[in-house]
C-alpha positions in Angstrom: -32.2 1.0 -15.0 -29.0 3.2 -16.4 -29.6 6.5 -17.0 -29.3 8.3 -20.2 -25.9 10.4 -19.3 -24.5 7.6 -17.8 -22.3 6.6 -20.8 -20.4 9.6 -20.4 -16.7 9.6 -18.3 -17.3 10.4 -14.7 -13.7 12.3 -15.5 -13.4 15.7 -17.8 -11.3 15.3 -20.9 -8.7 17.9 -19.4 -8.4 15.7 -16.3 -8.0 12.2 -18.1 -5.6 14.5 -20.4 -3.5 15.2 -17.1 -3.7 11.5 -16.4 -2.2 10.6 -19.5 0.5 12.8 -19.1 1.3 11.8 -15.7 1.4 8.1 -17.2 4.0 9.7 -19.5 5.9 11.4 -17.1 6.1 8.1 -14.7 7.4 5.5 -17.7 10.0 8.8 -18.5 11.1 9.1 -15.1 12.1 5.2 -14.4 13.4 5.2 -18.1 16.2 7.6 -17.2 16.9 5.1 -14.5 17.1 2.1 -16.3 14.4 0.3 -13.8 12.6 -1.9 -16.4 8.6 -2.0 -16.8 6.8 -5.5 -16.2 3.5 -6.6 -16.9 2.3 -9.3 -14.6 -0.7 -11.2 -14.3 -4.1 -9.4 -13.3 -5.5 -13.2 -12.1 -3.6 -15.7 -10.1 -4.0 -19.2 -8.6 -3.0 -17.4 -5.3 -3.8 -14.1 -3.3 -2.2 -12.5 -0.6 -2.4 -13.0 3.4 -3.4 -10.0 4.9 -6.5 -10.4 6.8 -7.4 -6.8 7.0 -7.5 -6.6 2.7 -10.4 -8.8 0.7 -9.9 -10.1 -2.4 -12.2 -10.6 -5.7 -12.9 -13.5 -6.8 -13.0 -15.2 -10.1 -14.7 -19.1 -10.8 -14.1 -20.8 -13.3 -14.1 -24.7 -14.9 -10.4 -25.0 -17.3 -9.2 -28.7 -18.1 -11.2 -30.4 -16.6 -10.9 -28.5 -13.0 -13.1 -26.1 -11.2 -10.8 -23.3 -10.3 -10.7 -20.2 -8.4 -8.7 -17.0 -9.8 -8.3 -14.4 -7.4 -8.0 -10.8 -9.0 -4.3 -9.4 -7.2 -4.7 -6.4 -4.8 -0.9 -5.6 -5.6 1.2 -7.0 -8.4 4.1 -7.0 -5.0 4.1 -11.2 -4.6 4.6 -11.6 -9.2 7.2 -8.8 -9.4 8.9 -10.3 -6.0 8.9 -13.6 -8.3 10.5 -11.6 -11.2 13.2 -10.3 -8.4 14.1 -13.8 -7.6 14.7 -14.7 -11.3 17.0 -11.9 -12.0 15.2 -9.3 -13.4 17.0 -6.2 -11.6 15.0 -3.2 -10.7 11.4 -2.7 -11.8 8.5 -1.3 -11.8 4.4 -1.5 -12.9 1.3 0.7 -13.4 -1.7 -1.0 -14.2 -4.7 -1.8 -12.2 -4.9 -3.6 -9.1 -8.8 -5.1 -7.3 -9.8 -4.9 -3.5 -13.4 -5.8 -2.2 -13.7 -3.0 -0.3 -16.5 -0.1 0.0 -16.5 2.8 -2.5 -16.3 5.8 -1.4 -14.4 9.4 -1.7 -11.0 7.9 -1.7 -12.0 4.0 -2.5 -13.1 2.3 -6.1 -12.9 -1.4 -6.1 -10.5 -1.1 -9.0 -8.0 1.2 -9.1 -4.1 2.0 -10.7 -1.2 1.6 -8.8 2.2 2.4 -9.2 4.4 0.2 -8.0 8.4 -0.2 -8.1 11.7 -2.2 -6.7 15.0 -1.2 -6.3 18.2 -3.5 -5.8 20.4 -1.9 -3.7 18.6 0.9 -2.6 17.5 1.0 1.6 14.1 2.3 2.4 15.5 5.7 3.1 17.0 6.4 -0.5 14.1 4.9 -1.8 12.2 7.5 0.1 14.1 10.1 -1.5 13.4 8.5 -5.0 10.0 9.4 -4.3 10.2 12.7 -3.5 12.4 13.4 -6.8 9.5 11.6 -8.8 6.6 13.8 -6.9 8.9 16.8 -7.5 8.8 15.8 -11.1 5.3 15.7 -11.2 4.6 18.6 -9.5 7.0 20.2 -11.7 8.6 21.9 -8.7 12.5 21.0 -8.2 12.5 22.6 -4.5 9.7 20.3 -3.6 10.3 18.1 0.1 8.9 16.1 2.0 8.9 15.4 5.8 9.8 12.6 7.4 8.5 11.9 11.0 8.5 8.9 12.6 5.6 6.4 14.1 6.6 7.2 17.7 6.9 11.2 17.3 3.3 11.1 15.5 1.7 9.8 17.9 3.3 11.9 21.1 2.3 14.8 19.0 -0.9 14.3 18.2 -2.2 12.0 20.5 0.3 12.5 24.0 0.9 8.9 23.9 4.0 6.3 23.5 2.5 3.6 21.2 5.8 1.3 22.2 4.8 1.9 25.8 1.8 2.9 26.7 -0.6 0.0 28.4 -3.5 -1.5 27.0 -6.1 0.2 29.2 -4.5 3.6 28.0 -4.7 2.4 24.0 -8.4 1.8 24.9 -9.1 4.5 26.6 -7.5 6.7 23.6 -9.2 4.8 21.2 -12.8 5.2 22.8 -12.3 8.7 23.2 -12.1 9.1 19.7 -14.0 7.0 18.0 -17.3 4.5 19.7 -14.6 1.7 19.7 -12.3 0.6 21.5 -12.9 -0.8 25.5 -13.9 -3.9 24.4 -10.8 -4.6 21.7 -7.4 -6.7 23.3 -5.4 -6.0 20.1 -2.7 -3.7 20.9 -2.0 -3.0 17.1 -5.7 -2.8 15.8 -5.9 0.0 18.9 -3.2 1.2 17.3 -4.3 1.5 13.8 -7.4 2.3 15.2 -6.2 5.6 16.6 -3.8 6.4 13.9 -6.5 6.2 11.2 -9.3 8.4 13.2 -6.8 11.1 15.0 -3.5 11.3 13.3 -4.2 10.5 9.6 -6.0 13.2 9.2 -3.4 16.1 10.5 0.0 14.4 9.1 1.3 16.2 6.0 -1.1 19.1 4.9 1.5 21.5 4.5 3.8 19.0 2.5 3.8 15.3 1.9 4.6 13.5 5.3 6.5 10.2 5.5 5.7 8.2 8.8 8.2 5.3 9.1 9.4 3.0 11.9 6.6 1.1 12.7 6.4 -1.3 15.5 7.8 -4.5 14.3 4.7 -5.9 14.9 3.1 -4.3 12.2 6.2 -5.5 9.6 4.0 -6.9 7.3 7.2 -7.8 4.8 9.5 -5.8 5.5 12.4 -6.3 7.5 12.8 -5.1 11.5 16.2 -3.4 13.3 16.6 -2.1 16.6 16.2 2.3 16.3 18.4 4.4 17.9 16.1 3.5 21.2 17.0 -0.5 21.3 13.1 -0.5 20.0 12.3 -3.4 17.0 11.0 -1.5 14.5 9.7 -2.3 11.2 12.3 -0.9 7.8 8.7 0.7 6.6 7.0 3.7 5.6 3.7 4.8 4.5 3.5 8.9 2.9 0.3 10.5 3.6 -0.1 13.9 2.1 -3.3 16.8 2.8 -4.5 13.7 4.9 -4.7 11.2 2.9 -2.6 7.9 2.4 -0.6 7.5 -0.8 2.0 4.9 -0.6 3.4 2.2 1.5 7.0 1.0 1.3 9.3 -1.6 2.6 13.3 -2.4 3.2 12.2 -6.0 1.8 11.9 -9.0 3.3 14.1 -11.8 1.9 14.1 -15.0 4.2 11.9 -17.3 3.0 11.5 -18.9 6.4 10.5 -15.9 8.0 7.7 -15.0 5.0 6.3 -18.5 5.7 5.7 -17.8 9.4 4.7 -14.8 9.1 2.3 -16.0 6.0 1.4 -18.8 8.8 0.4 -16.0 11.3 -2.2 -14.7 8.7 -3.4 -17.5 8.3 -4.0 -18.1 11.9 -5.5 -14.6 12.1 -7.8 -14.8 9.7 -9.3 -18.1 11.1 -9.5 -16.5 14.7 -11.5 -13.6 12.3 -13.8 -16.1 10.8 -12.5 -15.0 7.5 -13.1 -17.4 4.3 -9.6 -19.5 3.5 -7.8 -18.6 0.8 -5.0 -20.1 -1.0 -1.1 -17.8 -0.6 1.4 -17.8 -2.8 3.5 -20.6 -2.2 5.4 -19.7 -5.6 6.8 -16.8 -3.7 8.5 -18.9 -0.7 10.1 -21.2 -3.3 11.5 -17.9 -5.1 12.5 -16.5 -2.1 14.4 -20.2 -1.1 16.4 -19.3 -4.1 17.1 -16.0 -3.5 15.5 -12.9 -3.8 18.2 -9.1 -4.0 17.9 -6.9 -1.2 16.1 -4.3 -1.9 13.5 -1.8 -0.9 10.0 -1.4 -2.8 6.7 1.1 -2.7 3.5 0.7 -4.3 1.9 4.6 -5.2 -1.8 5.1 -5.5 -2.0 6.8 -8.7 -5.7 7.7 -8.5 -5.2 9.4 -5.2 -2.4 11.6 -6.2 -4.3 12.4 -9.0 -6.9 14.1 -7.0 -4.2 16.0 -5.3 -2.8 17.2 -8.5 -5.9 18.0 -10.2 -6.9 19.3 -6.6 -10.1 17.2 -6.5 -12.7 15.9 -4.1 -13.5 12.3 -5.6 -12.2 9.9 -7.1 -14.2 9.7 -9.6 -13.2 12.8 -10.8 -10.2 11.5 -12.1 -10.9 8.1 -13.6 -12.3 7.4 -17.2 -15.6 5.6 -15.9 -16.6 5.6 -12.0 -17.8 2.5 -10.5 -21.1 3.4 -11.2 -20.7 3.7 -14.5 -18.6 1.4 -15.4 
């Protein structure tokens, strides 16, 4: 049974007026640029491979078939396609879906930001989002730190994630949280202790970028050797008061290497018990023909605005909350 104030916006009009400007602001920025706005598809054929992300789900019966439409968690594998076909450097803002849990920082949809550019590495790009928050924040002497993956976790934690042994992980991990003896995965540990310790003391003072990852955790992006001789992945996430606002990439091109790596997930996600679900095969072909190098980032807009708007919830600064919608 809805309640009778339940039609009304979970937001205040002054926030959803700061939403709207920000939208503004965003399309103005990349304008200047010349990085073109796309609009691709809310419903594909094909999902994603990630077996730590769930998808929603859409059945339907057209021509004859009975098909299943899976609601995109990122518009990265469409605008990847739009890459390969020559379209230059873009971007999108619209709403992406995940079947996760709602909570603080969560809603099952949400708006995301998200943008490729030819040429650029994943350090400029990382600079091209700190000129964009500055803009927003409507501070030019705004900056960001950088720190990486390694230093993080000897600072927070006293530990070497590219050498420390498996017993340690776990004993790190169960001293944090009440998991942790029992788990094999060197990079779940690691996650695992990075989500429960660090997350929450990287960037409060200013917006903190963490990059080289272990290659291991590459997703698509593409791995080097550091300074070290270490493989590391050309990858960054920025986390600011906290909290986790975007994840970027040097991208992957090599359509070989996507369909192992695609091939992994699969694996993974079988050795999970995890339903099957079909990947983008369209993606491999376009990247068989030839996709620019480039690097690309996809912004939680949502989250940012709570920073902005110096909120608690994310309801607070969408039109219609979850429960209301």
């Amino acid at each position: 049974m809805y309640q009778a104030s339940e039609w009304q916006p979970s937001a205040d009009m002054s926030t959803l007026k700061k939403r709207a400007q920000l939208f503004k602001a965003v399309r103005a920025f990349f304008d200047d640029k010349g990085v073109m706005e796309v609009d691709t598809q809310c419903l594909s054929l094909a999902s994603i491979s990630d077996p730590h992300i769930e998808v929603l789900t859409s059945h339907t019966r057209s021509q004859g078939q009975d098909l299943t439409y899976y609601l995109q968690t990122s518009p990265e594998y469409a605008m990847k396609r739009l890459l390969c076909a020559g379209s230059g450097s873009i971007y999108q803002l619209g709403k992406v879906f995940r079947a996760e849990e709602v909570g603080r920082r969560h809603s099952i949809e949400f708006t995301m930001l998200e943008w490729y550019r030819v040429g650029l590495d994943h350090w400029q790009l990382m600079g091209e989002i700190q000129a964009l928050l500055a803009l927003l924040c409507e501070d030019d002497s705004f900056q960001c730190e950088h720190l990486s993956y390694q230093k993080a976790f000897l600072l927070h934690v006293g530990l070497d994630p590219f050498s420390a042994s498996l017993a340690e992980l776990q004993a790190c991990a169960h001293q944090h949280t009440e998991y942790g003896l029992q788990e094999e995965d060197r990079d779940t540990l690691l996650e695992l202790i990075f989500s429960s310790v660090i997350e929450s003391k990287i960037g409060m003072e200013q917006p903190c970028f963490i990059h080289s990852y272990p290659a291991s955790q590459a997703a698509l992006a593409n791995t080097h050797l550091d300074e070290l001789g270490q493989n590391v992945a050309a990858r960054f996430e920025l986390y600011w008061q906290g909290m986790e606002l975007a994840n970027g990439y040097n991208e992957l091109t090599d359509a070989q290497e996507q369909a192992r790596r695609f091939a992994e997930d699969k694996t993974a996600r079988e050795a999970m018990g995890l339903v099957d679900r079909q990947f983008d095969e369209r993606l491999i072909s376009g990247l068989h023909q030839g996709m620019p190098a480039c690097s690309g980032v996809a912004l939680g807009i949502d989250r940012l605005l709570i920073l902005l708007c110096q909120k608690t919830h994310i309801k607070e600064v969408i039109p219609f909350a979850h429960s209301r919608a």
